[in-house]
C-alpha positions as CSV (number, residue, x, y, z in Angstrom):
1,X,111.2,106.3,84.6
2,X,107.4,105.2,85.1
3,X,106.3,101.4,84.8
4,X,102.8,100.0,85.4
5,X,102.4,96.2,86.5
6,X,99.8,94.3,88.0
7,X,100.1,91.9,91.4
8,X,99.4,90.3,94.0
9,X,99.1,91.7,97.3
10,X,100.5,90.4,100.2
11,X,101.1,90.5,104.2
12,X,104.1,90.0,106.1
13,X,104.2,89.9,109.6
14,X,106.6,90.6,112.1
15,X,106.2,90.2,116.0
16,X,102.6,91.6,116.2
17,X,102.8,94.2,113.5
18,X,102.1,93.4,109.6
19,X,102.8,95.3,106.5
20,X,101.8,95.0,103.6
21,X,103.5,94.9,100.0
22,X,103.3,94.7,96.4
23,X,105.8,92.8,94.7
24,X,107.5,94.5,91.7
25,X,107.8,92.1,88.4
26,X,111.6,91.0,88.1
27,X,112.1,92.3,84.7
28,X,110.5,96.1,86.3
29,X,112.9,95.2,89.4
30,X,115.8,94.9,87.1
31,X,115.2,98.1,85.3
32,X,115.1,100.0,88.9
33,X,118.3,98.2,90.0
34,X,120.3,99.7,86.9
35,X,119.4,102.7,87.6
36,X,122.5,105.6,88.5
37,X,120.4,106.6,91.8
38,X,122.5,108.2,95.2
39,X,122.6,105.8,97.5
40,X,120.1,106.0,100.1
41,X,118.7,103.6,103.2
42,X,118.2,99.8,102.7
43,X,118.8,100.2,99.1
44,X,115.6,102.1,98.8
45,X,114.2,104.0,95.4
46,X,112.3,107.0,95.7
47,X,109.0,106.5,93.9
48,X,105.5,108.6,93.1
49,X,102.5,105.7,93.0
50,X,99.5,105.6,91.7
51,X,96.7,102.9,92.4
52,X,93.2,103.6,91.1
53,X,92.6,107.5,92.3
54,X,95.1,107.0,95.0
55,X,98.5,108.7,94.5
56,X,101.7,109.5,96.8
57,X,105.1,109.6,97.6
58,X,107.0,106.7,99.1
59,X,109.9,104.0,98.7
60,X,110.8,100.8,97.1
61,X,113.0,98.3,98.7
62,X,115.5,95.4,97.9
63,X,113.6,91.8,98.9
64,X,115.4,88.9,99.8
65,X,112.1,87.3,99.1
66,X,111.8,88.1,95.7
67,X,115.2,89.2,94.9
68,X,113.7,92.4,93.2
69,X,111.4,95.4,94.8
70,X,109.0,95.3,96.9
71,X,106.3,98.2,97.2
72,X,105.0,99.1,100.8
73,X,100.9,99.5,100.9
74,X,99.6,101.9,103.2
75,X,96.6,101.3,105.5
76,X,95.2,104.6,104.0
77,X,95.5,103.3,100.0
78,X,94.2,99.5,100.7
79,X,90.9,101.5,102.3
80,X,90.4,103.8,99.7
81,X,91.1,101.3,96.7
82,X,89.2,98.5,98.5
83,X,92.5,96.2,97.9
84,X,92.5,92.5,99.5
85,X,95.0,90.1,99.9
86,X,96.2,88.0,97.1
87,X,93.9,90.2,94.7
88,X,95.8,91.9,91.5
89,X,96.7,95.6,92.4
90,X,97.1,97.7,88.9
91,X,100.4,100.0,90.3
92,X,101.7,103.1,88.1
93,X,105.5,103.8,89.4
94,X,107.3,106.4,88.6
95,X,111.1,107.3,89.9
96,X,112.0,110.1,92.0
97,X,115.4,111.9,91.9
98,X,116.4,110.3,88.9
């Protein structure tokens, strides 16, 4: 499955570290949570993103605060793509191990 959406970034913190995220759309979050996937840590989907020229391998998670996926942002991507908080990211997702 591949989607493409466009969001906000955003920081959480924790103690003194902070991650960053971008919130998957519900109705893109609903599609990933029907999905017949082998269960794996925290609920997490295997996923290939792209942003801008920028593409790797990583995970989406369950969000309380949402109640859909959130995507983690690496230090590495928000440098190369110039991303800032609260600024749209254009994000190309596509499933792993489906």
């Amino acid at each position: 499955m591949q989607i493409e959406f466009t969001a906000a970034l955003w920081q959480w913190q924790v103690r003194t570290d902070s991650w960053w995220f971008v919130t998957v759309p519900p109705e893109h979050s609903d599609e990933l949570a029907d999905l017949p996937l082998p269960p794996r840590g925290f609920g997490s989907i295997r996923v290939r993103v792209t942003v801008g020229q920028t593409t790797w391998t990583t995970s989406v998670f369950p969000s309380d605060r949402d109640g859909g996926y959130v995507l983690p942002m690496k230090k590495k991507v928000r440098q190369a793509e110039d991303l800032s908080p609260e600024r749209p990211v254009t994000v190309v997702l596509e499933t792993i191990d489906v």
